[in-house]
C-alpha positions, 0 to 999 in steps of 0.5 A: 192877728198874731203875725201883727202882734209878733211884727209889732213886737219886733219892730218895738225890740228894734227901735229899742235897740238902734235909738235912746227911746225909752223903754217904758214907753214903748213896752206901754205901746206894746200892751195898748196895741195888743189891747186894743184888739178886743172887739170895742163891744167885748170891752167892759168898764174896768177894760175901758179903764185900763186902756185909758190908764195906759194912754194916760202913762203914755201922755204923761210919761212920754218925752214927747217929739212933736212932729206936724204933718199934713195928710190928705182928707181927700184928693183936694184936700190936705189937712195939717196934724200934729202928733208924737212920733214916739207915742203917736198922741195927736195934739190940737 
């Protein structure tokens, strides 16, 4: 887990470096990886809100880039998401 953690973060230093994303934002992804960890039966309420803020920040704050995509539900089957490509938020 730590390894994930460490590659995570990494990954967010770099894609800070190479593109104009803002940097709330990701250090935001960061800390709601790293949260999301905790087993959900370990979580208690103020956990569970903490998390919700941080999604709230990201939905709110985030220039979001909205992609569409299709993934496949099974092999016969795709299914078309929209989502961010900063923030990761699915959109309806």
């Amino acid at each position: 887990m730590i390894i994930l953690l460490l590659l995570s973060f990494y990954k967010i230093n770099f894609f800070m470096e190479s593109t104009n994303t803002q940097t709330d934002i990701l250090r935001m992804l960061l800390a709601k990886s790293y949260i999301e960890t905790l087993p959900t039966q370990m979580q208690n309420t103020d956990y569970i809100n903490i998390l919700n803020m941080i999604t709230n920040y990201l939905h709110t704050y985030c220039q979001h880039n909205i992609v569409t995509d299709l993934i496949d539900v099974d092999p016969d089957t795709s299914q078309t998401i929209r989502y961010c490509d900063k923030c990761m938020h699915t959109f309806a």
